[in-house]
C-alpha positions in Angstrom: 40.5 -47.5 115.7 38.7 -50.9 115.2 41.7 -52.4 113.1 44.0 -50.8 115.4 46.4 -53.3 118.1 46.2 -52.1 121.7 49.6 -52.5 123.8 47.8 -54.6 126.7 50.8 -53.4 129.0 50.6 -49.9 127.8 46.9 -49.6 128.6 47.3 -50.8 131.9 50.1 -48.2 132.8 48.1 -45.8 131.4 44.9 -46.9 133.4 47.3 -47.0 136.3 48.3 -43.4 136.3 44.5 -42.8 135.1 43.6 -44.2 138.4 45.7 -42.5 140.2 44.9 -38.8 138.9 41.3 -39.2 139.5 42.3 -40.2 143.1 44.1 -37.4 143.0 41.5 -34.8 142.0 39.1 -36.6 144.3 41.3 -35.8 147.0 41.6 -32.2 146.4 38.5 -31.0 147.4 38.4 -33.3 151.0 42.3 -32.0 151.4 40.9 -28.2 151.5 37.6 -29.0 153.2 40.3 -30.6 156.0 42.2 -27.5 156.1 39.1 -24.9 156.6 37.6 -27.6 159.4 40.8 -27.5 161.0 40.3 -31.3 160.8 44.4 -31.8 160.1 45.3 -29.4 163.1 42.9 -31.0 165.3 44.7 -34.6 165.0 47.8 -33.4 164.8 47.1 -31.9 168.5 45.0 -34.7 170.0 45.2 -38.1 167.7 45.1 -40.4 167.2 41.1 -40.0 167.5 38.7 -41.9 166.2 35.9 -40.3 164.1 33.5 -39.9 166.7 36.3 -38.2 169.0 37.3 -36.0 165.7 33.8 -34.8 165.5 33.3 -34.1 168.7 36.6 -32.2 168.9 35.9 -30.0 165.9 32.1 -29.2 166.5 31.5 -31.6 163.1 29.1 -34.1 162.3 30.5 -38.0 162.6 29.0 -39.3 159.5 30.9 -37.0 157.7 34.4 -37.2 159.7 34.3 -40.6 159.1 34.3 -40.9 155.5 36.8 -37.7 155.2 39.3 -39.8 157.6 39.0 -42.7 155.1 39.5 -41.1 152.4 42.6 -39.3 153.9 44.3 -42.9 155.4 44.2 -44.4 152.0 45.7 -41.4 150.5 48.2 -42.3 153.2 47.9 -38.3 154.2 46.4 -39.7 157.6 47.8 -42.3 159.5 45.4 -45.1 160.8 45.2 -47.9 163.9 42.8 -50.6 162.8 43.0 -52.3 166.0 41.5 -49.1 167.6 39.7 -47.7 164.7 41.6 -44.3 165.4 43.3 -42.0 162.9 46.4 -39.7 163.7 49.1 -37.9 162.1 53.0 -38.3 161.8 55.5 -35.9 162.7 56.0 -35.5 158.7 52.2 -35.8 158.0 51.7 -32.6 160.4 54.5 -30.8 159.0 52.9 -31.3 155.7 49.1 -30.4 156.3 49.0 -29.4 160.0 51.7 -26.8 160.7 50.8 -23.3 159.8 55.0 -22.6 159.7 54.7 -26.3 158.0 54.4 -26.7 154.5 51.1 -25.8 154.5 50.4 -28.3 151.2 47.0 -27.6 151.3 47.0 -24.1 150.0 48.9 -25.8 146.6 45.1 -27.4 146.8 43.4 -24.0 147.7 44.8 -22.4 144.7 44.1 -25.2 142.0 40.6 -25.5 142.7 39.8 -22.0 142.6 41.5 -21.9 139.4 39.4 -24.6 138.1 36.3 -22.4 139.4 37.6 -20.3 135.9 37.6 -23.3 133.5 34.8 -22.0 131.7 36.6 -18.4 131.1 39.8 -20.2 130.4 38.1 -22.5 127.4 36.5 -19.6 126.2 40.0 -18.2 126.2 41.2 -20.6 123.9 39.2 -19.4 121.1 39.1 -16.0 121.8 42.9 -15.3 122.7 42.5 -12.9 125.1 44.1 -13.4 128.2 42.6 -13.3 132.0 44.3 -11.7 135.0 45.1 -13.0 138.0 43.1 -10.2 140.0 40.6 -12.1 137.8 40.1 -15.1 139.8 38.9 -15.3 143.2 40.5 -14.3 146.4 41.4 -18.1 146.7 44.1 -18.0 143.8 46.3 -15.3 146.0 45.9 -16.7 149.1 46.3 -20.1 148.2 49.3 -18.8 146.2 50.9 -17.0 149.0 50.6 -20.0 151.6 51.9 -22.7 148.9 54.9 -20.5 148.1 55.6 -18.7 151.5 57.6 -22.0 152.8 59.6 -22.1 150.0 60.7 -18.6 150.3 61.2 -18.9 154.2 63.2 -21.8 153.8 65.5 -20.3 150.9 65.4 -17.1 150.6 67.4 -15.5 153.0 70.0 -19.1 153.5 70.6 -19.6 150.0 69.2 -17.3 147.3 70.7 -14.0 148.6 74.3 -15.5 149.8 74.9 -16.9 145.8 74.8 -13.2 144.7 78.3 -11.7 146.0 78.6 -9.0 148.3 74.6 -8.9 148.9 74.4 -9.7 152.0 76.6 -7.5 153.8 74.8 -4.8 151.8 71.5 -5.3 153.0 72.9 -5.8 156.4 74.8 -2.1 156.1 71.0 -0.8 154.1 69.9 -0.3 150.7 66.4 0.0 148.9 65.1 -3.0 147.8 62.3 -3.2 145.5 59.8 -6.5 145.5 58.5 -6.6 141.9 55.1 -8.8 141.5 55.3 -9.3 145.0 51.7 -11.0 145.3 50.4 -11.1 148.9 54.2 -9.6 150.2 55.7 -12.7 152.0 58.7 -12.2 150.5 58.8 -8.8 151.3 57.8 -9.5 155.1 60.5 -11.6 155.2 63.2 -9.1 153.4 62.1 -6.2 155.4 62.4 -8.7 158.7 65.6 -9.9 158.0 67.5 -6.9 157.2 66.2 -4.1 159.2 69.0 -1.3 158.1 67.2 -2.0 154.3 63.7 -0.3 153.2 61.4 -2.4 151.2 59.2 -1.9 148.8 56.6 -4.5 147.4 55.2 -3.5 144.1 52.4 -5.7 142.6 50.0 -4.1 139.5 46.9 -6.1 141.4 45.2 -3.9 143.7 43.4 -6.5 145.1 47.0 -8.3 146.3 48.2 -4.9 147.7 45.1 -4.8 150.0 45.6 -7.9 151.2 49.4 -7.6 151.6 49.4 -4.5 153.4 46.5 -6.7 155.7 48.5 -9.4 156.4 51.9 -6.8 157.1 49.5 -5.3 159.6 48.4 -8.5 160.9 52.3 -9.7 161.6 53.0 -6.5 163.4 55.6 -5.6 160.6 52.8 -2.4 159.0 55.8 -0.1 160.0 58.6 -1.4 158.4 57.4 -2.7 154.4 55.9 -0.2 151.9 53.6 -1.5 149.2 52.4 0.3 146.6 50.4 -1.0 143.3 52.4 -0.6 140.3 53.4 -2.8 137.3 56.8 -4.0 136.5 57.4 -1.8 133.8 56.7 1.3 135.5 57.3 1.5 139.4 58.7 4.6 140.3 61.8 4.3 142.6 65.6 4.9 141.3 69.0 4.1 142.6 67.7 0.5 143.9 70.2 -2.0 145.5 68.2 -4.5 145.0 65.0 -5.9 142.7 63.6 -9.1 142.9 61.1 -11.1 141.0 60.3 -13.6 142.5 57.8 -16.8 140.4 56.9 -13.5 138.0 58.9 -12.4 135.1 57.2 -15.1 132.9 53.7 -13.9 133.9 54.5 -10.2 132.4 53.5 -8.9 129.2 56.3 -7.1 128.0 59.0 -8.9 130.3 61.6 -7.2 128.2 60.2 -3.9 128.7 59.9 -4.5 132.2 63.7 -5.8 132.5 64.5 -2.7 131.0 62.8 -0.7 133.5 64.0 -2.6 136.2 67.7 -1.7 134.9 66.8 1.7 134.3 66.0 2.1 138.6 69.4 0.1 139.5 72.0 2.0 141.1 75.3 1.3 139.2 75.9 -1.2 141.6 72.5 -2.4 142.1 71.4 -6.1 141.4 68.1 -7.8 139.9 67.6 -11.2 142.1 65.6 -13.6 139.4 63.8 -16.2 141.0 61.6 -18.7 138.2 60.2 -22.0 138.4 62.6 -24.7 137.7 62.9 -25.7 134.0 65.0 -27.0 131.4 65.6 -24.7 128.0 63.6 -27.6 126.0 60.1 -29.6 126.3 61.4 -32.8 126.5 63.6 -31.5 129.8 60.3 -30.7 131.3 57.9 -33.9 131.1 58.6 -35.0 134.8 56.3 -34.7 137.5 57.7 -30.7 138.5 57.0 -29.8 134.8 53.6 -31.7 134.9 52.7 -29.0 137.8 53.8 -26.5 136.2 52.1 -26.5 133.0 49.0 -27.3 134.4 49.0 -24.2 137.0 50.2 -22.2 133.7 47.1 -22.2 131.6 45.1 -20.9 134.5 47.6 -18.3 135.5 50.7 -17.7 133.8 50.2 -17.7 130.6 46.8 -15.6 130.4 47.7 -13.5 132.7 50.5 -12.2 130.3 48.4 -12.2 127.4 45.7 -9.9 129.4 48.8 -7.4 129.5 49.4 -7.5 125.8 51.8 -10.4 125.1 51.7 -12.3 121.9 53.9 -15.1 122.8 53.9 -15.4 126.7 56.9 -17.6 128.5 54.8 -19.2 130.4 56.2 -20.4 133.7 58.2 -23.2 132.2 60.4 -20.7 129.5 63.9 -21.7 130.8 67.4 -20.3 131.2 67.8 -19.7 127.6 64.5 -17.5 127.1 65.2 -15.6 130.5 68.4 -14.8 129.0 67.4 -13.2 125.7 65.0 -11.4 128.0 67.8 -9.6 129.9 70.0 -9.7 126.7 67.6 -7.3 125.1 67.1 -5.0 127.9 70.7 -4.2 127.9 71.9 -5.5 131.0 75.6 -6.9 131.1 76.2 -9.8 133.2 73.3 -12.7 134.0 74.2 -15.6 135.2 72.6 -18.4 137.4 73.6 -18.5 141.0 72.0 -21.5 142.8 68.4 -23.5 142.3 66.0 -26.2 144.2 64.0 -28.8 142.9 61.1 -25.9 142.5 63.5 -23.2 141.6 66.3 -21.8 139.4 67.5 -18.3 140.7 69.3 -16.4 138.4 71.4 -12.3 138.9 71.6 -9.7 136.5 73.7 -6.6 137.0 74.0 -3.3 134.5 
């Protein structure tokens, strides 16, 4: 390395970003210690405030508030008046980290750091191989999951995902039986069963912890009547003559997800339909080193990836497989039509049919 040229400019770009990540992970930790203090909700109702008014509003300590609200203006996730010395929040700013119907950003934050609370298990995974469940980590990981994802499934699910498959809508409307597979903490199923009444859903999830809490927060949104959950794997929920399965962020985190597709076509009816949502990706690495894939892979060595290998796989997807792998997976189960049907920025949703 002594004899070695540094690229000045190339240093600094990379000092650059280095700067920015660490800001980044410094900001983590204050972005969820906002959200539990109901600092965010508090400006976004009153601001702007200064620190001692935040304080005094939230039954906190000044000091404190004060160096939190600095911290958040120059991450520009707070908006500040230096003529005033008061902080508040705009419209976009509360939508973000304020709104509970937002897009509650800080539970993304919620669920990385309690992943990082496993780093030591996940090292130690790295030389022994084995894998580590998500019913593994703390509560923190599913909840955090469930509020980062929730918007994203509220604002697509029932205007865009179901309306690319043909004819699906007007069959949930008229009632089948829908199956949720891997349906976490149920938001999707809350919103299924809400939207289409006539339909009986049924969340499955193979973590009984997530079932618990699902059927908690059904109860909780006054919907305990109309959603089933039940705990079960992919590969061997009991139900037959389905209209409708979805998977929804989970088909890479399975095992076997080519034993599971082919359970899943065995409890179709002959007209039934698998919905396929996965996280966006392209079919090769280099399509994936952008800023979405960055995410990605980083959330998938604390989740995805050993949580398939603690159910037996030897060469897990991972959460950024791809069209390509998705489509060997339902290939081999024997389905015969797959295709893709719409995708976000976050997303690719895909249909398979027997």
């Amino acid at each position: 390395m002594t004899n070695t040229t540094i690229d000045e400019t190339e240093l600094n770009e990379l000092l650059g970003r280095f700067v920015n990540d660490l800001g980044a992970t410094g900001a983590a930790g204050n972005i969820v210690i906002g959200d539990r203090l109901g600092l965010y909700r508090a400006l976004a109702e009153a601001g702007p405030l200064t620190a001692v008014e935040l304080a005094e509003y939230t039954g906190t300590v000044e000091r404190y508030v004060r160096e939190w609200l600095r911290g958040q203006a120059a991450g520009k996730l707070v908006s500040y008046r230096p003529e005033t010395d008061q902080y508040w929040m705009t419209p976009a700013q509360a939508l973000a980290f304020a709104d509970p119907n937002g897009l509650v950003l800080p539970g993304a934050f919620q669920m990385a750091l309690a992943c990082f609370d496993d780093r030591d298990a996940i090292i130690d995974r790295f030389h022994s191989g084995r894998g580590f469940a998500w019913g593994e980590h703390g509560d923190d990981v599913a909840v955090g999951c469930e509020r980062f994802f929730r918007p994203g499934y509220v604002a697509n699910l029932v205007s865009s995902w179901l309306p690319a498959v043909d004819g699906l809508i007007e069959r949930l409307d008229r009632g089948i039986t829908v199956a949720d597979v891997g349906c976490g903490l149920g938001s999707s199923t809350r919103i299924l069963a809400e939207t289409y009444p006539a339909s009986t859903v049924i969340g499955y999830d193979n973590d009984s912890g997530s079932i618990e809490l699902a059927r908690k927060l059904t109860a909780e949104a006054g919907l305990g009547d109309t959603v089933e959950f039940a705990v079960a794997a992919a590969a061997d929920f009991t139900a037959s003559g389905l209209g409708l399965v979805a998977t929804f962020d989970c088909l890479h985190d399975m095992g076997d997800p080519v034993g599971a597709a082919r359970h899943i076509r065995s409890t179709l009816a002959d007209d039934g339909v698998w919905l396929i949502v996965e996280p966006y990706a392209g079919d090769v690495v280099a399509d994936n080193l952008t800023p979405v894939g960055r995410l990605y892979y980083s959330l998938s060595i604390f989740l995805c990836v050993p949580h398939a290998i603690s159910e037996g796989a030897s060469d897990a997807l991972g959460n950024q497989a791809g069209e390509q792998p998705i489509a060997r997976v339902i290939e081999e189960a024997g389905f015969g039509r797959f295709r893709r049907v719409t995708e976000t920025p976050f997303n690719i949703v895909y249909e398979a049919r027997p």
